[in-house]
Structure formats: structure tokens, C-alpha cells
C-alpha positions as CSV (number, residue, x, y, z in Angstrom):
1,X,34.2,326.5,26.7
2,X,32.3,324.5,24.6
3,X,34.2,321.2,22.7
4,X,34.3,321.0,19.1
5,X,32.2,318.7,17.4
6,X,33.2,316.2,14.7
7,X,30.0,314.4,13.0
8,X,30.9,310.4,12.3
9,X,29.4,309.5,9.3
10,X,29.8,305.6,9.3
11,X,28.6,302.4,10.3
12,X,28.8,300.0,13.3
13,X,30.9,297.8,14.2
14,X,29.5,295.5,16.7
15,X,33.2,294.3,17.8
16,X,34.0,298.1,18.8
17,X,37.0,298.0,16.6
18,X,36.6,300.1,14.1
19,X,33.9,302.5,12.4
20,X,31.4,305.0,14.7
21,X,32.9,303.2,17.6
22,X,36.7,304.3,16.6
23,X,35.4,307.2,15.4
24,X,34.1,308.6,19.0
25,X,36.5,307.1,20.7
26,X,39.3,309.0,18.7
27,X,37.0,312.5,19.0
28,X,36.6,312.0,23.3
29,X,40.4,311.3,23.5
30,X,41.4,314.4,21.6
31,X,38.7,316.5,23.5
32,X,35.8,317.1,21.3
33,X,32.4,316.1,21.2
34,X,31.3,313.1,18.4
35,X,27.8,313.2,16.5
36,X,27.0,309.9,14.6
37,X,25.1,309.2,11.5
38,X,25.2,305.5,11.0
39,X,24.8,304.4,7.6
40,X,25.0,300.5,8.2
41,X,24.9,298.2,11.1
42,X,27.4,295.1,10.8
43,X,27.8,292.0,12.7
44,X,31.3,291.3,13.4
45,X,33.6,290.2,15.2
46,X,37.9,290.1,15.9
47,X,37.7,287.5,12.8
48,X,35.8,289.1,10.3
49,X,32.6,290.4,9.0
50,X,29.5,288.1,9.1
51,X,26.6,290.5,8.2
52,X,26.0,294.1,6.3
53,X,22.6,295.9,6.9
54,X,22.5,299.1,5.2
55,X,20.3,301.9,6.9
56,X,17.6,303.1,4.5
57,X,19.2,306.5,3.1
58,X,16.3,308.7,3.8
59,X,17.0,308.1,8.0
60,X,21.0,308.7,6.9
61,X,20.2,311.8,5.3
62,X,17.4,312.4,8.6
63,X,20.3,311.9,11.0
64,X,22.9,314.4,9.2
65,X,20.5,317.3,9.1
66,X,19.4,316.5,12.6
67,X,22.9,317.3,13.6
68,X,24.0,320.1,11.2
69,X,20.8,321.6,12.0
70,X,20.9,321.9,15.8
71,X,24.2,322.0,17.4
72,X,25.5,322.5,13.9
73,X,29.2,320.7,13.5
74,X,32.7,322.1,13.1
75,X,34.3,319.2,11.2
76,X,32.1,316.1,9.3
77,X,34.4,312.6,8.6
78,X,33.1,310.2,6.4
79,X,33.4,306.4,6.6
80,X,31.9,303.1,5.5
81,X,28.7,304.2,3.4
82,X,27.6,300.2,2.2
83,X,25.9,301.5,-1.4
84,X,25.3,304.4,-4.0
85,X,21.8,305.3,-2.6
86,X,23.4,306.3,0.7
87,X,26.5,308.1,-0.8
88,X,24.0,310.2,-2.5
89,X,22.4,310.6,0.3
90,X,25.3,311.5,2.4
91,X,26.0,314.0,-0.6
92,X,22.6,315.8,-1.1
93,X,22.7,316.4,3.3
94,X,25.9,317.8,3.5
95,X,25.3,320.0,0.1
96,X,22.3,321.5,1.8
97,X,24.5,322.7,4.8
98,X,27.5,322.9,4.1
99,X,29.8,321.4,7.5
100,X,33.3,323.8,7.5
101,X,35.0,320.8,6.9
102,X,34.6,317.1,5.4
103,X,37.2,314.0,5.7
104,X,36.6,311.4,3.8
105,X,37.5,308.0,4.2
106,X,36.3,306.3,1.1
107,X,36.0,302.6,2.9
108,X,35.9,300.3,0.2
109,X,36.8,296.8,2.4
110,X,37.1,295.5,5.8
111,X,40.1,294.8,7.0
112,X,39.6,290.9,7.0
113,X,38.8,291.2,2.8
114,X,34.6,292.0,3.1
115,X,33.3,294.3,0.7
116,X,31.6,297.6,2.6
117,X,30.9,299.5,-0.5
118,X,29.2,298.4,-3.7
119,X,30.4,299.0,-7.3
120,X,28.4,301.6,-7.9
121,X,28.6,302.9,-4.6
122,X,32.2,303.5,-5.6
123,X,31.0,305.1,-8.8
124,X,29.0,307.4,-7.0
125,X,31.4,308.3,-4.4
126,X,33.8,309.5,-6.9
127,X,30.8,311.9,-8.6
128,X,29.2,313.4,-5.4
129,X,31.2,313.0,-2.6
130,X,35.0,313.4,-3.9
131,X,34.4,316.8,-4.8
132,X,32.8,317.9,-1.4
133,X,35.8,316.5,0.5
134,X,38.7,318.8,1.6
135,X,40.4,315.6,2.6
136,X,40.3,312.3,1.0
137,X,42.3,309.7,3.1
138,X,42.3,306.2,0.8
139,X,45.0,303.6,1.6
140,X,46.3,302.5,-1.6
141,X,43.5,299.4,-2.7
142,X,40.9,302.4,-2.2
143,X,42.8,304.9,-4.4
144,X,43.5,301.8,-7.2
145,X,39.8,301.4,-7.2
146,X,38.8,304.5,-7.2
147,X,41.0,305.9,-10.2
148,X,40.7,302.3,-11.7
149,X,44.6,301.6,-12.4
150,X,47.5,299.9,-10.7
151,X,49.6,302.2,-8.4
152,X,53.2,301.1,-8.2
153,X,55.8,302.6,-5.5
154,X,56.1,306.3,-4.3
155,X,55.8,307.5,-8.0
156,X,52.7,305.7,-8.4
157,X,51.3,307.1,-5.3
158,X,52.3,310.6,-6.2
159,X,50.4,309.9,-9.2
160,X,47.5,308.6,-7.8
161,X,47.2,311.6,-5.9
162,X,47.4,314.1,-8.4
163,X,44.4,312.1,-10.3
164,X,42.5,312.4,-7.1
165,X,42.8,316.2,-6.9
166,X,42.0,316.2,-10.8
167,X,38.5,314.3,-9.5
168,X,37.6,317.0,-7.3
169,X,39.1,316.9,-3.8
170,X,41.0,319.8,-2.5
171,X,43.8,317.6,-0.7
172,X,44.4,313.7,-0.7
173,X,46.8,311.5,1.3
174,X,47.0,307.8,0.0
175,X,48.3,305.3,2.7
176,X,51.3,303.2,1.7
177,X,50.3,301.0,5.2
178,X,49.8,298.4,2.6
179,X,53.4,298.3,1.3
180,X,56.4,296.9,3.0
181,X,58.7,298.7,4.6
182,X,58.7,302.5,6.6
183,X,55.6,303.5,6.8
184,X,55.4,305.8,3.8
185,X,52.4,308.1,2.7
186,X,52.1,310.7,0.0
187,X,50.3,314.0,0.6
188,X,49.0,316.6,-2.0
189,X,46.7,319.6,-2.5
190,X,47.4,323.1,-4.4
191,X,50.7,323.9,-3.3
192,X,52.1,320.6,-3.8
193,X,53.1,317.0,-2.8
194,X,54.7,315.8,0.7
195,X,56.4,312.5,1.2
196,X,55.5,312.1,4.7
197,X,58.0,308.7,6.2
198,X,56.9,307.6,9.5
199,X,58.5,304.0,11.4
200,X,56.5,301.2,10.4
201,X,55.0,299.9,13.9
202,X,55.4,295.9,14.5
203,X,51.5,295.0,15.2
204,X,49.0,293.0,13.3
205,X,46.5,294.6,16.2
206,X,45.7,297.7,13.4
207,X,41.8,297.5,12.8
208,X,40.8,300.8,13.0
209,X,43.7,302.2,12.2
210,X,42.0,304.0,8.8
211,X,39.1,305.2,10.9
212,X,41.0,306.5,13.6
213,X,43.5,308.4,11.0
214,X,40.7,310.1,9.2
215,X,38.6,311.2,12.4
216,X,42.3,312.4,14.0
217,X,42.3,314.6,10.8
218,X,38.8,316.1,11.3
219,X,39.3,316.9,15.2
220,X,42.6,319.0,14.0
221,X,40.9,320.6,11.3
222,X,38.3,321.4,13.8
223,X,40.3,323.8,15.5
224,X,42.6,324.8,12.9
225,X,42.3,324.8,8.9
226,X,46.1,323.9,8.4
227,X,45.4,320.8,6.5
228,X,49.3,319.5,5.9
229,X,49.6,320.1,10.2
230,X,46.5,318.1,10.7
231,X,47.6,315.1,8.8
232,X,51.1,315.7,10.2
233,X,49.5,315.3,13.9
234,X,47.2,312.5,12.9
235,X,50.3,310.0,11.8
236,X,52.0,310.6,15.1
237,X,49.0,310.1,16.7
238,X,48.2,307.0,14.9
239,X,51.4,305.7,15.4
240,X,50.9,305.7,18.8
241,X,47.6,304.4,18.3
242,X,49.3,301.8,16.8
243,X,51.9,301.4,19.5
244,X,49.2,301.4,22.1
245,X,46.8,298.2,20.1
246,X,45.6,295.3,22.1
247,X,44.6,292.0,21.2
248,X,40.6,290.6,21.5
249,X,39.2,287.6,20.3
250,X,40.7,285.1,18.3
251,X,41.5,287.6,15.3
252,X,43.1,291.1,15.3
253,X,42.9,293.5,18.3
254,X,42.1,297.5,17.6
255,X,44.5,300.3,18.1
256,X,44.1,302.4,21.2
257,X,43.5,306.4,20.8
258,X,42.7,306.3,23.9
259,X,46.0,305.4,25.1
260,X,47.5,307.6,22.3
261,X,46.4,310.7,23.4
262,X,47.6,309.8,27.3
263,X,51.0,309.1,26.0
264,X,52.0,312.4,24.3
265,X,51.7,311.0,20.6
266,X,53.2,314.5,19.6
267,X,56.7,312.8,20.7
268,X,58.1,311.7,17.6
269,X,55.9,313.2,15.3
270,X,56.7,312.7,11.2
């Protein structure tokens, strides 16, 4: 039986931390098969970002119809896409073939503060890209940004997903990672909005964590379309992601999916 097969839309990260790297790693330990389109290639390392180098969008756009053309892919996730020539890139490929299912993490910042997105990139993604998505996974800086207002507590998140339905995707869940606390994230799409409260995990080894939540999402919805399951199985799995993170460098360490899918991360599932 043949795996199923998640494309990575994303860039590099030369630590291995976070971005396509994550991304494949997260798709091998949940048993599928990861296709890459790299939009930018950084230089980084455990510290921080020293160096952004965009790919020129026509070999983007080349690399996504390479793979939706030939082994064709069951699930697309969406990362860091650097400026608004690529997003429309990324936009006009997947429009021309349309993937069963897109994931998009709308990466705005690194996790060290570096932008990854420009302002009009942002702009664009919220046009072209927000209403292809059938999952759009911001924390809560990306959702603030993208809906340009302050979001404030649960209510505010609630909020801040409704607006982001409004703009065109078919289900959002905005991270509350960023606030203090339980780990608390709000979930919405048609039916409805799910306060989903998981243990908040004691690590400051979380790079990746965004990536590795997103891609979780697209391997489930790979398999099966129940979108509220498959962000249900990608917090436990994260969590144990989380649980699992090591330490590199001088700076933060990434979590481990790896070691998350050995461990059973259905255990204590949200």
C-alpha cells in the first residue's frame, strides 16, 4: 500500500529546526510520504535568523506543479512564503490543480522575532491564499496581523476566528501558545466554535512547534476529512512533540515528532 503524500510548501531551515525540515520529519513519523516546494532558503541557527533568500516564484510555482502533476498529492501544508510574488505564486499553482486539501500556516515571524513574510506578502496572503485553505492554523500575533486588530482573551480569539472564516477559510484554529497559562486554542468552521484546553508543556525547546502542528493536521486530513479529529490528534501529538524537545546550540532546541509518534501521543489526547 502506497503512503499518503503531504506536499511541504515552505522554506529551509539550515538549523533543521523548523520549516521543510519539521515538516518531513513530522510526515515520515506519522507514515506518509513528504514532497517539498521551498519557497526560501534561510541561514540560521539555534539563536536566530541571520539571512532570508527568497526562491524566484516562477521555480516555486515549477516545483508545485512538478509534484501535483506526477505523483499528484493527498494533502498540501503551507508555511513560510518570504513575499507577495510567491504567495501568488503558491496561489495561481495550487488553483490550477486543485490538491484535496490545503493547511495553511500563515508564518508571519520566526520564532527568535525575524520577519519571514513581507507586508504585502501578508496582504496577499489574506486575498489569494486564505480562501483556498480548508485550514488556517495562525498563533495569535499571525491572526492580529492578519485581521489588523488587537485580540484579547478567549473571546477575542473566538472572534478572531469568526473574522477569519468571514475572509474566506473553511476552518481556522488560532493558537493561544502565546498566552499564559493551559494551553488554550479556539477552533471554528460551519458548525461552530471548539475551545480546545490542552496542559501547557514546561519547555522553551518549542521551535517548530507551528510547523509540526500544521503538517500533523495535513497527514490526518490525508487519510480522513474530519477536520475538528485532525486538529484534535495534532495537539496531542504536539504535546508530545513538545514533551519529547531537545536542546542544540546555544539558543532553543526543536520539538521531537519523531519521538512523538514512538510514544503513543494519542495518550492524553485534548
Amino acid at each position: 500500500m502506497s503512503p499518503f503524500r503531504v506536499l511541504s510548501v515552505s522554506g529551509s531551515d539550515s538549523a533543521g529546526c523548523s520549516g521543510i525540515a519539521a515538516d518531513l520529519r513530522t510526515v515520515a513519523a506519522l507514515g506518509g510520504h513528504g514532497l517539498v516546494a521551498v519557497t526560501a532558503v534561510t541561514a540560521q541557527d539555534s539563536c536566530g535568523v541571520q539571512l532570508v533568500a527568497p526562491v524566484s516564484p516562477r521555480v516555486v510555482r515549477a516545483q508545485i506543479a512538478a509534484a501535483l502533476g506526477d505523483s499528484g498529492v493527498d494533502a498540501v501544508k503551507i508555511g513560510m512564503l518570504a513575499n507577495a510574488q510567491i504567495v501568488r505564486a503558491v496561489a495561481a499553482a495550487l488553483a490550477a490543480r486543485g490538491p484535496a486539501v490545503v493547511v495553511l500556516d500563515p508564518v508571519l515571524r520566526s520564532t527568535t522575532g525575524r520577519a519571514l513574510l513581507d507586508a504585502a506578502g501578508e496582504r496577499a496572503l489574506a486575498a489569494v491564499l486564505l480562501p483556498l485553505a480548508d485550514l488556517v492554523t495562525p498563533n495569535i500575533p499571525e491572526a492580529e496581523a492578519l485581521l489588523g486588530h488587537r485580540i484579547r482573551g478567549i473571546a477575542g480569539m473566538k472572534a478572531a476566528a469568526r473574522g477569519l472564516l468571514a475572509a474566506g477559510a473553511r476552518a481556522v484554529l488560532v493558537k493561544g501558545g502565546h498566552r499564559r497559562g493551559a494551553a488554550v486554542d479556539v477552533y471554528a468552521d460551519a458548525d461552530g466554535i471548539l475551545v480546545l484546553t490542552t496542559p501547557r508543556v514546561a519547555s522553551i525547546d518549542t521551535r517548530g512547534t507551528g510547523c509540526v502542528l500544521a503538517t500533523a493536521c495535513a497527514c490526518f486530513l490525508a487519510r480522513d476529512p474530519d477536520v475538528p479529529e485532525a486538529v484534535r490528534r495534532a495537539k496531542a501529538f504536539v504535546t508530545s512533540a513538545i514533551r519529547h524537545s531537545y536542546r542544540i546550540g546555544r539558543g532553543r532546541g526543536p520539538v521531537n515528532p519523531t519521538a512523538a509518534a514512538q510514544a503513543g501521543y494519542e495518550e492524553g489526547a485534548p
